[in-house]
N, C-alpha and C positions, 0 to 999 in steps of 0.2 A: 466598609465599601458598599455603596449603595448600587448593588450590580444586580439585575433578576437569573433566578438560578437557573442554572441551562436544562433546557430540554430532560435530557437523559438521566443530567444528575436528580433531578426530581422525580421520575420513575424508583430509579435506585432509591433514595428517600424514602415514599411511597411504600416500596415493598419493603426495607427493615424495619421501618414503625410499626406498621402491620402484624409482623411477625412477635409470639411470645418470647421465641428462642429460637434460636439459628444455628448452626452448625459449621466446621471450617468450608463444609462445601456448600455448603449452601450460600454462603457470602461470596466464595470464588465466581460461583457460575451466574450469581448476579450481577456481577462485575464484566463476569466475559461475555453476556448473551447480550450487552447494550450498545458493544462497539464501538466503546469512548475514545474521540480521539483527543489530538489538541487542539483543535477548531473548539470545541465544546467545551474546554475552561480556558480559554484564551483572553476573555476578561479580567481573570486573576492571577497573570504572572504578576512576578516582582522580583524580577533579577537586580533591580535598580534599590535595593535591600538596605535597613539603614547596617553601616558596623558592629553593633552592638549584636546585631540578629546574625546568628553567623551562617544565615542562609534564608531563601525567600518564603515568607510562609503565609499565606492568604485564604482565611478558612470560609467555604463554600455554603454552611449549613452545619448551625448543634442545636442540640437536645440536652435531654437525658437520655439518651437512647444510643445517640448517632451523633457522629462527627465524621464530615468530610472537608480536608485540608487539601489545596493545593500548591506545593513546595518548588524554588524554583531555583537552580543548582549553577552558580559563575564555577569554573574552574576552582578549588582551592575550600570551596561552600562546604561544611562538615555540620552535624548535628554534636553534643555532644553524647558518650556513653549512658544510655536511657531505657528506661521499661515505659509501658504507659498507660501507667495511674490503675484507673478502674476498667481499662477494655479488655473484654474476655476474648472478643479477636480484633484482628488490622488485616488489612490487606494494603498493598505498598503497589501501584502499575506504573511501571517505568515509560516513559517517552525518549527515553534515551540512557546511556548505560550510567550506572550507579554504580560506586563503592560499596559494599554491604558485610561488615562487622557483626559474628556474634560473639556473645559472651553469658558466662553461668556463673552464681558463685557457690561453691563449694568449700566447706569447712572454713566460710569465711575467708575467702580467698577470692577476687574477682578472675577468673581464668577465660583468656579465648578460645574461642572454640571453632571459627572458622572465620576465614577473610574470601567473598566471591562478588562477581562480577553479577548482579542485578541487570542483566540485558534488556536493550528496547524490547517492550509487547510483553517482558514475562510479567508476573505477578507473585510478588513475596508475601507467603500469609505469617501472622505472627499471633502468639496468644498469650495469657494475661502471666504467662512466667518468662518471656520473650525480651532478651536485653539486646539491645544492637546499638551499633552508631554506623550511618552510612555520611556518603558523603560523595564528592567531583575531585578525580585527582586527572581529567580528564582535559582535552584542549576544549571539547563542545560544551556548549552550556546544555543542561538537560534540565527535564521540567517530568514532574511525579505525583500522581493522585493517592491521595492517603485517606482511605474509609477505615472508622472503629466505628462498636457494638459494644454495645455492653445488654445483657442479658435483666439488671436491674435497671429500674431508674434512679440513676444518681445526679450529682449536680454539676457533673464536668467529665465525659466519658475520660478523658485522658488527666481528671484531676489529681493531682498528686503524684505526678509520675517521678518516680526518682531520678534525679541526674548527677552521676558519676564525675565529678570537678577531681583529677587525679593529683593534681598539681597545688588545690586548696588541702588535699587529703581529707574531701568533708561530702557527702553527697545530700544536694540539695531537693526537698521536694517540692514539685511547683506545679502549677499555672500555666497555661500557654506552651508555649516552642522550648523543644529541647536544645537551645542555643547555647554554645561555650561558655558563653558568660551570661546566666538566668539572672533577670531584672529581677532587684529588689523585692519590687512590688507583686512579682508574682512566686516569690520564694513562703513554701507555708511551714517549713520547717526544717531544720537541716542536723544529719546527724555523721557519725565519725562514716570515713570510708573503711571497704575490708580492704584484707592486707592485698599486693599486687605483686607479683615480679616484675624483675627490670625489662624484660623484651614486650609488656604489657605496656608501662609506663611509657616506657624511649617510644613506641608507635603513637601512643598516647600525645607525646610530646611533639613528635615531629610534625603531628596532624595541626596541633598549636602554634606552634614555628613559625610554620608556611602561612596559618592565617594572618597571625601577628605580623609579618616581613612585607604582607603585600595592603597594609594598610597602614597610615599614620599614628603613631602611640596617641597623639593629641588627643586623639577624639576617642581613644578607648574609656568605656568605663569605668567603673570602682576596683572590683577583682582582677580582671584583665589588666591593667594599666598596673595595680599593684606586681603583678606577675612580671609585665614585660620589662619594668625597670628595675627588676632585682637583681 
């Protein structure tokens, strides 16, 4: 997307490069003292998302350092079950209300640990032991700014982030967007999943359902398409 970066988001920029190392607050309050609205990435929605991507995602600015994403949420839009990669924090600003999923695992086991409502204006911080999957189970479309740090220089702040496929029983680690079904080509290795209960799974599932029902099997992909005609 050949779009010039906005204003604000380029301050923001500006001062994480800057910095050696950063702190959870110190990322917050750089976020809150800019007054980002949706005027200010309004270039980069993508509600109009292909299938495959099971939600919009249109990244702003990377590094090694910094990545800033802006995500764009239809009714029904879910990330899948993900960490990310190499960021030692995130910060998540809602423009409107989000689903927001966490999750730990423990003795090998992936366990939830809370399901809340990500409100317009708040701001979710996350850090580099941080699992979530959020998502729209809402009538309004919502639209969400997503800045990661990473404290090194690496080659992809969110490179390698695991993503949780409950349904392959295999967790892929990737490249790009934590999307239901991770492309091929941005899969860099993939290993077994841990064990889950069935009230993990069935929500797990339902989140799947609903995406698969509101869209054509035709045009789904490899895995996904494997799934829905089983």
């Amino acid at each position: 997307m050949n779009v010039q970066i906005p204003v604000k988001i380029q301050k923001l920029v500006q001062y994480l490069e800057s910095e050696n190392e950063i702190s959870e607050k110190d990322l917050l309050n750089s976020i809150k003292c800019l007054d980002i609205t949706i005027s200010d990435v309004g270039d980069y929605l993508s509600f109009n998302h292909s299938i495959n991507e099971s939600y919009g995602r249109s990244v702003i600015y990377e590094s090694s350092k910094v990545e800033v994403v802006v995500m764009s949420w239809n009714r029904g839009d879910y990330t899948s079950i993900h960490d990310h990669g190499y960021a030692q924090w995130g910060a998540v600003y809602a423009f409107g209300n989000l689903q927001n999923s966490y999750f730990k695992i423990e003795n090998n086991i992936l366990k939830k640990l809370s399901e809340t409502i990500l409100e317009k204006g708040e701001i979710a911080i996350i850090d580099n032991s941080s699992i979530h999957q959020m998502g729209n189970p809402y009538n309004k479309p919502a639209i969400s700014l997503h800045v990661y740090y990473s404290n090194k220089n690496v080659k992809s702040v969110t490179g390698e982030a695991r993503n949780f496929n409950l349904h392959a029983d295999t967790v892929y680690k990737a490249n790009g967007g934590a999307f239901l079904d991770i492309p091929d080509k941005d899969v860099v290795s993939k290993e077994k999943c841990p064990k889950f209960n069935n009230k993990v799974y069935e929500s797990y599932i339902k989140i799947l359902q609903q995406y698969l029902n509101k869209h054509s099997y035709n045009n789904l992909s490899g895995r996904l398409k494997t799934y829905a005609y089983a």
